[in-house]
MIRO-829576 format. One record per residue (C-alpha): residue in one letter; x negated, y, z negated. Coordinates in pm, whole numbers, padded with zeros to 5 digits, always signed. Each point is the difference from the previous one (the first is absolute). Example, Ala and Ser with C-alpha at 12.3 -4.5 7.8 and 13.67 -1.06 7.14 Angstrom:
<nodes>
A-01230-00450-00780
S-00137+00344+00066
</nodes>
This chain:
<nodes>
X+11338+04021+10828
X-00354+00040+00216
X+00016-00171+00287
X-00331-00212+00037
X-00177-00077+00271
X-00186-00361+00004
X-00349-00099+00107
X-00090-00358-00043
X-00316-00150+00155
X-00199-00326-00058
X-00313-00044-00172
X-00223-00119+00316
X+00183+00259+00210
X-00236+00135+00275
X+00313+00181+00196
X+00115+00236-00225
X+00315+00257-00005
X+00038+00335+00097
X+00243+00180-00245
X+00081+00336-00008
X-00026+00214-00366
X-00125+00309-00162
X-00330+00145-00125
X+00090-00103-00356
X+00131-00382+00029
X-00328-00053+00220
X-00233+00167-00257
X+00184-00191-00261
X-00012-00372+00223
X-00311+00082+00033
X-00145+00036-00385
X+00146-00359-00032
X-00277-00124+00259
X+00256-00262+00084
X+00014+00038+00355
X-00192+00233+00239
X+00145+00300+00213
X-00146+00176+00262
X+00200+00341+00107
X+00134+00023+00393
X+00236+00239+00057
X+00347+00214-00074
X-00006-00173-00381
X-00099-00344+00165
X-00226-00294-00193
X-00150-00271+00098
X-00003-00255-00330
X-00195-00309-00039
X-00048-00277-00308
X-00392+00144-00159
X-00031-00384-00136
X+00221+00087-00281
X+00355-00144-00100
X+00294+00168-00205
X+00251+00244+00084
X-00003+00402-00024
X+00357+00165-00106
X+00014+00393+00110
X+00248+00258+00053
X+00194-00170+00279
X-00258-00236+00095
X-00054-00370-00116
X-00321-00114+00144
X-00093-00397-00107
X-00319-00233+00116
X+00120-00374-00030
X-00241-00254-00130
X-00040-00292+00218
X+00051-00229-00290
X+00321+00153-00091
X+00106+00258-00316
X+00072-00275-00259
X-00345-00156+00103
X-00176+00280-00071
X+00147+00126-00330
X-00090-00345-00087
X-00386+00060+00070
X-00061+00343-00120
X+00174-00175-00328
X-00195-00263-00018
X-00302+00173+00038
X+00102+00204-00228
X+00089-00210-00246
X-00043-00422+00039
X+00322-00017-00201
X+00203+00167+00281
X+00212-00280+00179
X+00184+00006+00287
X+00375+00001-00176
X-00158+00358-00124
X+00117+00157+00333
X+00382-00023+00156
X-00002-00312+00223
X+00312+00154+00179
X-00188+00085+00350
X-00018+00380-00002
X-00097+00164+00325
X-00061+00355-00208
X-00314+00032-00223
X+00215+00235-00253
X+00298-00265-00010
X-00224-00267-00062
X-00193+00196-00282
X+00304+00125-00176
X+00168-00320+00002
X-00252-00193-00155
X-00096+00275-00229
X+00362+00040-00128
X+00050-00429+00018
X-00305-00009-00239
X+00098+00309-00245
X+00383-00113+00001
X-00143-00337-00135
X-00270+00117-00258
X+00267+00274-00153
X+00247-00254-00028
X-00016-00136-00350
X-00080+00385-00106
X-00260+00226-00012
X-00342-00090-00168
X-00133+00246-00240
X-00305+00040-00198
X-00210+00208-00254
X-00098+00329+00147
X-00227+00244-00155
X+00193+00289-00009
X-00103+00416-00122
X+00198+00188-00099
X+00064+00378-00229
X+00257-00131-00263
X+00117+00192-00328
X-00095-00288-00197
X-00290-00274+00041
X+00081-00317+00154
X-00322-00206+00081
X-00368+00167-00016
X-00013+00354+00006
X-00216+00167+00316
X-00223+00240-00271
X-00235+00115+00298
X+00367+00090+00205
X+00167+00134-00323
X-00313+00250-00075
X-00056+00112+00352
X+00397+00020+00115
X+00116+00161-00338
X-00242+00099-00242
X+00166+00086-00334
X+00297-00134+00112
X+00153-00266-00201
X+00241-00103+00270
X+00102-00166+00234
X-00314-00281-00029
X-00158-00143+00262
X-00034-00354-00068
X-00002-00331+00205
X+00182-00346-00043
X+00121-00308+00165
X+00346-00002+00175
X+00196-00313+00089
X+00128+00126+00363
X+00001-00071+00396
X-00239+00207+00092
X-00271-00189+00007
X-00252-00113+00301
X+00195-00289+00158
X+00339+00256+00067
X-00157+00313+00096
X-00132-00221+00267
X+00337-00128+00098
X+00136+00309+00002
X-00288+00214+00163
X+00034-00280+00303
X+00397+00037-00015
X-00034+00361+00028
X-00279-00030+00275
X+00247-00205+00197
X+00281+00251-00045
X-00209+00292+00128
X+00035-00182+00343
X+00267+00177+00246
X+00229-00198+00147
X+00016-00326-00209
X+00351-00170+00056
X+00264+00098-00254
X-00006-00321-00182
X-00336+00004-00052
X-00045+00361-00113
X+00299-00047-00285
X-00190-00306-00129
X-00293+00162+00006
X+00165+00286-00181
X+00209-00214-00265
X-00349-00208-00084
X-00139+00350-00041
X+00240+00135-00215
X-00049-00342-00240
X-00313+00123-00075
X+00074+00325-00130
X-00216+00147-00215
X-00349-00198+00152
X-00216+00265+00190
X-00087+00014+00339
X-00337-00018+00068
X-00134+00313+00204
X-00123-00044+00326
X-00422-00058-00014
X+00053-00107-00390
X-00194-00327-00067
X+00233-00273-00060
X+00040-00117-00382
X-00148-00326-00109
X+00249-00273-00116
X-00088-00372-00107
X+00162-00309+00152
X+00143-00167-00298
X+00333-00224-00135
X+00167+00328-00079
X-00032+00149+00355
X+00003-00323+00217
X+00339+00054+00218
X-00163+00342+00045
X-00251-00107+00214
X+00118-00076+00298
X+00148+00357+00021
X-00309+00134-00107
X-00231-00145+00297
X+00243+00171+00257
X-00011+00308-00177
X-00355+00048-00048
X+00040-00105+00405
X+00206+00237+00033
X-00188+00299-00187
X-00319-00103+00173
X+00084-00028+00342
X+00288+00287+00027
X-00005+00312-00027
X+00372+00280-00007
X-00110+00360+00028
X+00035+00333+00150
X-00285-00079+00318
X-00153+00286+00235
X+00300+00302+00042
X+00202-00103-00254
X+00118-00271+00192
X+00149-00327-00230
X-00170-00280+00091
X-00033-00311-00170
X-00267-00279+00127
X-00079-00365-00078
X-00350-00041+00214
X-00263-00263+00020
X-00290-00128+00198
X+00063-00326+00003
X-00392-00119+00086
X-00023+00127-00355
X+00363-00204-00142
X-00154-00312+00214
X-00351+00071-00174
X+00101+00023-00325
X+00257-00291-00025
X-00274-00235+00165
X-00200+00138-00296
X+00219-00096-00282
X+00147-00321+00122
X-00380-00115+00031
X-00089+00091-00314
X+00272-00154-00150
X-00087-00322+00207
X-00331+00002-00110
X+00027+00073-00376
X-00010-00356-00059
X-00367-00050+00102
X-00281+00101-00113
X-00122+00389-00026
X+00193+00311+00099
X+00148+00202+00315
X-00083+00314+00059
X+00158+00172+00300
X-00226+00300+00225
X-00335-00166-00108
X-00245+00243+00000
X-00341-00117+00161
X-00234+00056+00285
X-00137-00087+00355
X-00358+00094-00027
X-00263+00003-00237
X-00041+00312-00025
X+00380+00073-00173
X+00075+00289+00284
X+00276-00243+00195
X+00273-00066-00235
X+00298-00301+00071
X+00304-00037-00196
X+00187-00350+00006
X+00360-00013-00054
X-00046-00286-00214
X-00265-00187-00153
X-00015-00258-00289
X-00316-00027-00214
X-00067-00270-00237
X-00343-00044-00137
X-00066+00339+00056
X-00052-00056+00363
X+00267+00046+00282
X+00177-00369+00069
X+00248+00126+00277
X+00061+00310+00179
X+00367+00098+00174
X+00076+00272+00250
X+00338+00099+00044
X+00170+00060+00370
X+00272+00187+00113
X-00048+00042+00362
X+00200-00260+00170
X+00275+00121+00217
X+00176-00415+00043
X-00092-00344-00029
X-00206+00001+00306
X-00211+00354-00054
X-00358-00089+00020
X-00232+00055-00299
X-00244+00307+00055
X-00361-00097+00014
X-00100+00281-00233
X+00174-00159-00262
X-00231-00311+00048
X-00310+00243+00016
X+00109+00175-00322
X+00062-00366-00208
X-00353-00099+00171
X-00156+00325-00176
X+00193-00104-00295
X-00118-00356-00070
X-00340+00112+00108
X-00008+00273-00265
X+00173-00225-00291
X-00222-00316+00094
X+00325-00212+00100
X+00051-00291+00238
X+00364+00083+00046
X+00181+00303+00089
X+00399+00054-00009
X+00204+00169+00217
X+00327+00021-00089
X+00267+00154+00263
X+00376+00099-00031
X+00050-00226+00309
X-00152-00132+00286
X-00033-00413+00135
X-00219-00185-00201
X-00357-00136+00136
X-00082-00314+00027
X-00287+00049-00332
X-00271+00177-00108
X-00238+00201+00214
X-00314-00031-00037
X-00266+00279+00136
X-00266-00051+00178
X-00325-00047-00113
X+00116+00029-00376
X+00180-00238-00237
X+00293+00235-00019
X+00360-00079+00036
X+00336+00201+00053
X+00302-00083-00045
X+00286+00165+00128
X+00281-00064-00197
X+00408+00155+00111
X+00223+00014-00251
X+00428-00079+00114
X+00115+00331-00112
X+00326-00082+00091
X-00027-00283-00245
X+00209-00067-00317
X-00178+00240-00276
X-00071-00317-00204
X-00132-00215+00301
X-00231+00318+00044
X-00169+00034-00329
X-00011-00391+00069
X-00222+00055+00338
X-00210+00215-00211
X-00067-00207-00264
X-00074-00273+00267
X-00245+00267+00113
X-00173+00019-00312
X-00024-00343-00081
X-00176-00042+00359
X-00228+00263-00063
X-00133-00102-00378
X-00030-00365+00156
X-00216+00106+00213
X-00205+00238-00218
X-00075-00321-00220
</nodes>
């Protein structure tokens, strides 16, 4: 067995580690742009967090960035966001210190459960060459394959079987997962007896778009499995990486996890009013259309922007200070978008006593921190708090 060596830093790490490895698990560390390494000497490294989170399995080398809002905590957000219907019991809520034990425990919990009154099946449109005709027959197949040839026929027809959309994306994730060295035992011969249940399904190929499926009766204890596998696909990747080294990598930015999940929980808060959310509004400073601003959020109703949100994730603890060029950049904002209001919404930080208002203008900012190490639920509730505040205002 390959003895591994460990690397484990925090996200808001400004020490570092130096760690000692070859030409080929740095090159290969490096591709995941999950933490930053800058050479010394005699094979030496010095590694640091790049503002990204996950972990980074080599050849002998286990590299892994911890979120400061914990790995359950953020398999919940990149869920959510991608998916509103992703809830909290989705992910293990056994405390996991390890990135991979915490995936592959909540991905097997969740596939264990939807396989277990059997597997679902559907029609697939299958072609095949046959020697006699079952379904349509393929003419423009049958004259170009084998002209003058009465057999086989290429036709096409419907087959009640499992490998439809909803399992090859169970078992593409499964698989995923199982490309990942060092798993413990118990987990790998899940993974593997899950696997082997869906014999017969194919495996998507790595860079293929995922298939399409419909939420529905038929597939509903399906879909909790499904929202950590299409996690799972979209955030992780299992391949050979620079020198052939194995390397499998679960990496994110989490400015972008904290963006996005502000994104959807808002617009979920604020589909009961009025109008519509779009998120990276397009508009400009100047009048001249040559300075162009972007708005995480911003809800229009009337055809006119009501409320406009920018998304923070900056903070380092309760007591950081927010960074005037936020304030600037919501002032150009509300300026721009003809608002009175401008929200700031931050990961953490103390809350201020109210709005700020700006000199000279009838402008205010709010800053608003969001308890991160809140409850999921009370969190969505502090958002929707958030937007209720904000379309009070905008009326």
């Amino acid at each position: 067995m390959t003895v591994s060596a460990s690397i484990s830093l925090a996200e808001l790490d400004r020490v570092g580690v130096r760690h000692q490895m070859d030409d080929h698990q740095a090159t290969a560390l490096s591709a995941t742009g999950l933490v930053s390494l800058r050479p010394e000497s005699d094979g030496w490294w010095h590694v640091l967090p790049s503002g990204k989170v996950g972990a980074v399995r080599t050849a002998g080398l286990d590299v892994q960035v911890r979120p400061k809002v914990g790995i359950a905590r953020l398999l919940f957000f990149l869920g959510y966001a991608l998916d509103p219907g992703f809830r909290p019991e989705d992910v293990t809520a056994k405390p996991e210190p390890d990135l991979w034990a915490a995936l592959a425990e909540s991905l097997i919990r969740q596939v264990e459960r939807a396989l277990a009154p059997g597997i679902l099946q559907g029609y697939v449109v299958t072609d095949e060459a046959l020697p006699l005709v079952r379904g349509r027959i393929r003419f423009a197949d049958q004259l170009s394959r084998r002209p003058a040839m009465p057999l086989p026929i290429e036709v096409r027809f419907d087959e009640y079987a499992a490998d439809i959309a909803e399992n090859r994306i169970l078992r593409t994730a499964l698989r995923r997962m199982l490309a990942v060295p060092r798993l413990p035992a118990e987990a790998r011969s899940r993974l593997t007896h899950l696997d082997g249940r869906l014999d017969g399904v194919r495996v998507l190929p790595h860079g293929a778009p995922q298939p399409t499926y419909r939420p529905s009766r038929l597939n509903a204890r399906y879909l909790p499995a499904l929202r950590l596998a299409e996690l799972v696909l979209r955030n992780q990747s299992a391949e050979p990486g620079p020198g052939d080294v194995t390397m499998a990598a679960f990496v994110v930015n989490m400015a972008k996890v904290f963006e996005d999940f502000v994104t959807t929980a808002l617009r979920e808060s604020l589909v009961e009013y009025p109008g519509h959310t779009d998120s990276q509004y397009g508009a400009h400073l100047d009048t001249e259309l040559t300075i162009p601003i972007r708005p995480d959020i911003v809800h229009i109703a009337g055809d006119r922007p009501v409320a406009v949100f920018d998304a923070k994730y900056k903070l380092e603890g309760i007591a950081s200070g927010y960074p005037n060029a936020d304030a600037y950049q919501m002032l150009a904002y509300c300026t721009a978008l003809r608002l009175r209001t401008g929200w700031l919404v931050y990961a953490q930080g103390a809350s201020p006593p109210g709005p700020r208002r700006v000199r000279n203008t009838e402008i205010d900012i709010v800053h608003y921190p969001l308890d991160l190490s809140a409850p999921p639920r009370d969190l969505l509730i502090e958002i929707n708090l958030l937007a209720q505040q904000a379309m009070h205002v905008a009326n």
